[in-house]
N, C-alpha and C positions, 0 to 999 in steps of 0.2 A: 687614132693617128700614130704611125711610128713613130717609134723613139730613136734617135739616131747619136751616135759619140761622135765626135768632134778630137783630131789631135791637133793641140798646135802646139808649132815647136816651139822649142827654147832657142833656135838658131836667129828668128827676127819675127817670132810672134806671131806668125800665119797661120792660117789654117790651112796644115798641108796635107789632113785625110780625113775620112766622112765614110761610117758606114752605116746602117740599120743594126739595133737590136733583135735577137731573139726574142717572141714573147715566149709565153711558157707556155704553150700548146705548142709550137716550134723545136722548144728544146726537150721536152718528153717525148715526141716522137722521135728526134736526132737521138736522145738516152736509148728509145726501146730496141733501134736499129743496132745501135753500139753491143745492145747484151742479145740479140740474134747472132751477130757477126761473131762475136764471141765463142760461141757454142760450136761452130765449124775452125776458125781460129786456132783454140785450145788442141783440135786434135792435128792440129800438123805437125811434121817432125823439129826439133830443135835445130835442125840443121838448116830445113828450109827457112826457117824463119830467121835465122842468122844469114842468108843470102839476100833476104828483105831488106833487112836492117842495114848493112852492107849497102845495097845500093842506094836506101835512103840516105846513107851519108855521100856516097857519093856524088848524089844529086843534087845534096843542098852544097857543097865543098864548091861545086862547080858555078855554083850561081853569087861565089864572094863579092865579084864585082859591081854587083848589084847592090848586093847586101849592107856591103861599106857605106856606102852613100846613105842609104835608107836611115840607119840605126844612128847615124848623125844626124837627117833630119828630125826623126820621130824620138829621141833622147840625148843629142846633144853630144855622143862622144868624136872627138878628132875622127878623120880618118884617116891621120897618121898610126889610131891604134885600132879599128875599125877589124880588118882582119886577124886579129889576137883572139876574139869573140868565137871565129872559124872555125879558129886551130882549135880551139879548147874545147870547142863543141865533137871535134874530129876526135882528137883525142880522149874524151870521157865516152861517146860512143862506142869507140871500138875495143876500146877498155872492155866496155860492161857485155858487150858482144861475145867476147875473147873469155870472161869469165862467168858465164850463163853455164857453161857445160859443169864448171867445179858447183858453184853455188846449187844450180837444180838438181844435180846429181841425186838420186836416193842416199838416205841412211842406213847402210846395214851392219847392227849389233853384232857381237860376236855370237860364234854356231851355238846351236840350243840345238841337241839330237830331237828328230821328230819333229821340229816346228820350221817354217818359213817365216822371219823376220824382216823387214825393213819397212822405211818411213818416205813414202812420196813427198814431194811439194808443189801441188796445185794452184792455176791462177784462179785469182780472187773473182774473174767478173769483168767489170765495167771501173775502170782507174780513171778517175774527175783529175785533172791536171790544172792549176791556177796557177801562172806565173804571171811574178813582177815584170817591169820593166829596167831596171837598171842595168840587169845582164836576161835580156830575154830567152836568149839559147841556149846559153851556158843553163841556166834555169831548168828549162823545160825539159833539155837533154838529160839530165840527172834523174826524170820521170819515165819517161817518154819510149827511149831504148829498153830500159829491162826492162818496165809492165808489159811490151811487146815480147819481146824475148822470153819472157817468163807464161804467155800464152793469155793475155790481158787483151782486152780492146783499149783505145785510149779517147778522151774527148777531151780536147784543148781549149781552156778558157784564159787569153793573153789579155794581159790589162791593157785597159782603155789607154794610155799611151802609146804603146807598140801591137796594134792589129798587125799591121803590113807582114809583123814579124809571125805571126800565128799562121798566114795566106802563105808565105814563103816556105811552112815547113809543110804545109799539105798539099805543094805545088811538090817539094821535092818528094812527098809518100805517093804521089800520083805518078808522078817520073819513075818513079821505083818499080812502079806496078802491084801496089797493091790492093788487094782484095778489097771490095765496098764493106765501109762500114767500121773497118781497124782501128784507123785514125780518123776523128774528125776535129773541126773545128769548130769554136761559137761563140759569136759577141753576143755576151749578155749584161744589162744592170747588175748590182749587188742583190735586187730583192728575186730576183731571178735565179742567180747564181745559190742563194741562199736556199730556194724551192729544190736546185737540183741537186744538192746537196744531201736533201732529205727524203729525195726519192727511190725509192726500193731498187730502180734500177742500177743507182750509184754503190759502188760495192768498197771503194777506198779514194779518198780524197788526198791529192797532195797540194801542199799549197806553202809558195813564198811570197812574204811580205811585211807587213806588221804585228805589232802585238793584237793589236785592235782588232786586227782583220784576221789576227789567228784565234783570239777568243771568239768573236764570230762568227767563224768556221768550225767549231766545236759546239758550239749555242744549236744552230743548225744540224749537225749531227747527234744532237742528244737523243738516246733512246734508239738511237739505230743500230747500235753495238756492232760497229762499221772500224776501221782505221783512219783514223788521220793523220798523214804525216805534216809538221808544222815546222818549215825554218824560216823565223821572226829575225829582229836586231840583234845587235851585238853592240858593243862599248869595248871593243878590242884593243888588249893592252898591249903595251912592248916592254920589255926590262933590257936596259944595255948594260951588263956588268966591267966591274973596272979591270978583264982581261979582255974584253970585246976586241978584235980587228975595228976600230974606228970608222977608216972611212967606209967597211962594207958596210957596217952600221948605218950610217948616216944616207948612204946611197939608198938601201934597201929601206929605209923606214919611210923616207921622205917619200919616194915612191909609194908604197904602201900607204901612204897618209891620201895621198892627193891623186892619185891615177882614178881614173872616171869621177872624177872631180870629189873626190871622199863619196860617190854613192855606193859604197859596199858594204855589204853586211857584217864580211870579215877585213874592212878596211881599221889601219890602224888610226885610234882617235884620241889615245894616252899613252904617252911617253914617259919613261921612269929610267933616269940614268944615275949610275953610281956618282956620289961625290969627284971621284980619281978624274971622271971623264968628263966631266956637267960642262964645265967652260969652253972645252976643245968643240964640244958636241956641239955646243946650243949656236956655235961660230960657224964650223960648217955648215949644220942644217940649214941655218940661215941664208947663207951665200947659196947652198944647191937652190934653195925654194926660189930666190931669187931669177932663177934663169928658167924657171914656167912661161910660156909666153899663152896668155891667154886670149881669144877670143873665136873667130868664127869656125868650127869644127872642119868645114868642109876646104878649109885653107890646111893645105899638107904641114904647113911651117907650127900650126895650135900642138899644142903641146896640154892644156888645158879649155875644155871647153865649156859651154854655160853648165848651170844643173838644169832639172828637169823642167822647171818651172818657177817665175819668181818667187811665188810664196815660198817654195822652200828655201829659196836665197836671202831672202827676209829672216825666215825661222834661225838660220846661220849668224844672220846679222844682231839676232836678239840676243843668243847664246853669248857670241862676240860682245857686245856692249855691256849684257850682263855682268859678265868676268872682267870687263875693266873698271866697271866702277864700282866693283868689290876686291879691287888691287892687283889686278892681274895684269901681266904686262903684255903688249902687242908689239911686236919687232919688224912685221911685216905694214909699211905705209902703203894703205890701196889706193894712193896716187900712181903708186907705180907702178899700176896695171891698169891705162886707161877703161879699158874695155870693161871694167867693174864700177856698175854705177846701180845707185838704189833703187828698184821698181824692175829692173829688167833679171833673167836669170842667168847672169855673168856675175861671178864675185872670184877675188884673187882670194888666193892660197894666205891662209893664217895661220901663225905661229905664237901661241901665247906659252906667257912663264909666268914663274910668282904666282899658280894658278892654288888651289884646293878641295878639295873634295866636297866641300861647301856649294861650288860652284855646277850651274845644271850643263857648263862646259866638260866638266868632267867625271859626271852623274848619269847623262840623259841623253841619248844616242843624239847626234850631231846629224851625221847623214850627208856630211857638205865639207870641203876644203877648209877644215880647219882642225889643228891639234895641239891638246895640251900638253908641255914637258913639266916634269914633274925632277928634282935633287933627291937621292933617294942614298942613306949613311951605308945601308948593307942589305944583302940578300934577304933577310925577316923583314924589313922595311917594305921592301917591293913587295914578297912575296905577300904581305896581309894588303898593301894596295892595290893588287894585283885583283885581288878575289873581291874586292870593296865595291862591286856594282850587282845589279840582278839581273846582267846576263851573263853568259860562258859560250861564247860561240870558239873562236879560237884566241890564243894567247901565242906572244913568241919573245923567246929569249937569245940574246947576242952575246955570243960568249964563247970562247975556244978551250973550254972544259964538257966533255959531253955528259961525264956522269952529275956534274953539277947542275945541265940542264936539267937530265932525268930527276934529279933530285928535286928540283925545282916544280919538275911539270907534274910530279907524282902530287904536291899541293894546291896547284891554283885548279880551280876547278872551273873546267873546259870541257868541250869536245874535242878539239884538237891543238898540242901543243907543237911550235913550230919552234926550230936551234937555226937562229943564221939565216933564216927568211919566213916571210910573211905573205898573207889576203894573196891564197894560191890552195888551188882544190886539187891534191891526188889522186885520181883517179881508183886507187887501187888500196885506198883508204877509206875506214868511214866517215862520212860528212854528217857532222851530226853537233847538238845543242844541249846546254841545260840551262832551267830556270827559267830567265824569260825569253830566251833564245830559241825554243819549242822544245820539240822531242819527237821521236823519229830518227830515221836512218837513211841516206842513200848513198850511191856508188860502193863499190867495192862489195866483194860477195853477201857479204852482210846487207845490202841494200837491195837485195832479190828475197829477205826474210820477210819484210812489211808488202811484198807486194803477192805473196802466195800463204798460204797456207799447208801446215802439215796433216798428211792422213796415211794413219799407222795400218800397216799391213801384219796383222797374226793370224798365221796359217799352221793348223794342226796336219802334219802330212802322212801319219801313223796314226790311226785308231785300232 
């Protein structure tokens, strides 16, 4: 019998898509195509294949109207902000398009009489792509572009929330015109997923998600001596120093806290403000959170929309309940968000104080519209709070001293350290993790290093 996934949304609990799974005689065949196509692939010019890529974006850029709608129903975001997902996908593409020629470039040493030196960088093979749902494009696009670009075949596996989203982007590699076999797609189970993982044909796994599912993914990979690249959680702090600009503070954080309802990996989920500002601060926040309006996504006016699904609005609701009856204070009443009610996955935006590290509010990735502010005496203060969990995705500091950022970010131990904003991926930076955060690298020229390999060229040209 097939096996078939089921999405239903978080907008009013439907089941509003239905496809068959891969079995794994399906998706070894769809692998062995992928490392054929490959082999023809690899030797086309950089150039042409950045006209590909190119039109790939263009393909998918054109189909936003659609797309808006979709990613609201099948994950719940407004689509008020629905097109943001577009842009960022536009823009990380032709980033990493624009810097394929620097990153592939040969290496060539300084002259050595008599010898010919330099250092190629060759695609890997066959690049297994696993993307979340929370930002399914944003995601994928981070893969997806340079293992192409860099002369990869690609096979996309979008979690069982967002298929629509995985069909959408081989609808626009079709539009594009390209070659059978480049890009594909494939709904499969975990036990599945975990088979093609381990099959010879898969040459580098990229995968966002959990920690779970990133251990996992490395279980699978054992003894392959393959790459994985793995971007898991975060517990992303913020520090507001007592020179901060205020209200940019307060604007940018609050944002940061609650935009796709806190499901981001680099969303902020711990607050740390110096004593000078703690009262100003925790009065604004307050009042901006206040003006979220939450409820059905595909209403232009939601500003907030459900999360993925109840249970994880539950999981939110335990963190929450936890830290109050260990003393922590809630400033936000979820009366005043009718549309947040127990069992369904709608929940308003939370603000707790009086919180401590005790608490798995400010210990245990959240994942959900809710953040702890933390009274912090001086810079040492934050900065050892700062580092007090076991991830490091990013970190950002509010402060109109730059060298006191730098001074700052040279400590907390991160992948990337943000001065004056936050939960925002530059393209032409590297996006990358420590600890339980994963490890790996993508965007930015450095993110064309995990998806090829170097082979040295030493040429004796005198005997």
């Amino acid at each position: 019998m097939t096996k078939k996934l089921e999405v239903i949304s978080p907008v009013d609990g439907s089941l509003y898509a239905e496809r068959e799974l891969a079995d794994e005689r399906a998706v070894i065949a769809l692998l062995h195509s992928a490392k054929k196509a490959q082999q023809a692939w690899a030797k086309v010019p950089l150039e042409e294949r950045a006209h590909l890529c190119t039109r790939f974006v263009d393909a998918f850029c054109a189909m936003k109207d659609e797309i808006v709608p979709e990613l609201a129903w099948q994950m719940g975001r407004p689509v008020a902000f629905g097109a943001g997902e577009v842009a960022g996908f536009e823009e990380r593409a032709r980033a990493m398009i624009v810097l394929a020629k620097e990153a592939l470039s040969p290496y060539v040493p300084s002259a050595k009489e008599g010898f010919t030196r330099y250092i190629k960088r060759e695609p890997l093979g066959v690049v297994l792509t696993i993307s979340a749902w929370n930002y399914p494009y944003l995601i994928a696009v981070n893969s997806i572009v340079p293992a192409l670009m860099a002369g990869n075949t690609v096979v996309l596996k979008m979690s069982h929330q967002t298929p629509l989203c995985a069909e959408r982007l081989a609808l626009a590699m079709e539009k594009a015109g390209a070659p059978d076999g480049i890009f594909q797609i494939v709904h499969m189970d975990h036990v599945t997923a975990a088979k093609a993982v381990a099959h010879p044909d898969v040459n580098y796994v990229a995968f966002t998600g959990s920690v779970s599912g990133g251990a996992a993914i490395e279980r699978a990979a054992t003894g392959r001596f393959i790459g994985v690249g793995l971007e898991l959680g975060g517990k992303d702090p913020a520090y507001v120093r007592a020179d901060a600009n205020l209200i940019h503070a307060v604007e940018g954080l609050v944002d940061g806290a609650f935009f796709n309802s806190g499901q981001s990996c680099c969303g902020i989920e711990r607050i740390y403000v110096h004593e000078k500002l703690y009262g100003d601060f925790i009065d604004a926040f307050e009042s901006l959170t206040r003006q979220y309006v939450l409820g059905d996504p595909l209403d232009p006016e939601t500003t907030l929309g459900p999360m993925v699904r109840p249970g994880a609005a539950e999981f939110v609701r335990g963190q929450i309940t936890d830290a109050v009856r260990a003393g922590a204070r809630s400033l936000i009443d979820e009366a005043e968000f009718p549309a947040s009610r127990p069992g369904t996955a709608y929940l308003s935006p939370h603000v707790l104080t009086d919180v401590t590290h005790k608490m798995s509010l400010m210990r245990d990735e959240t994942f959900g519209p809710a953040v702890g502010i933390m009274k912090v005496a001086s810079d040492e203060d934050a900065l050892q709070l700062m580092n007090d969990s076991p991830y490091g995705l990013t970190a950002s500091i509010w402060t109109e001293d730059e060298e006191a950022a730098i001074r700052l970010g040279d400590g907390i131990e991160t992948g990337t350290v943000f001065m004056n904003r936050c939960d925002y991926l530059d393209p032409y930076l590297a996006w990358t993790g420590v600890r339980d955060s994963g490890h790996g690298c993508t965007l930015s020229p450095f993110g064309y290093e995990a998806l090829t390999r170097p082979k040295s060229y030493h040429l004796r040209t005198k005997t």
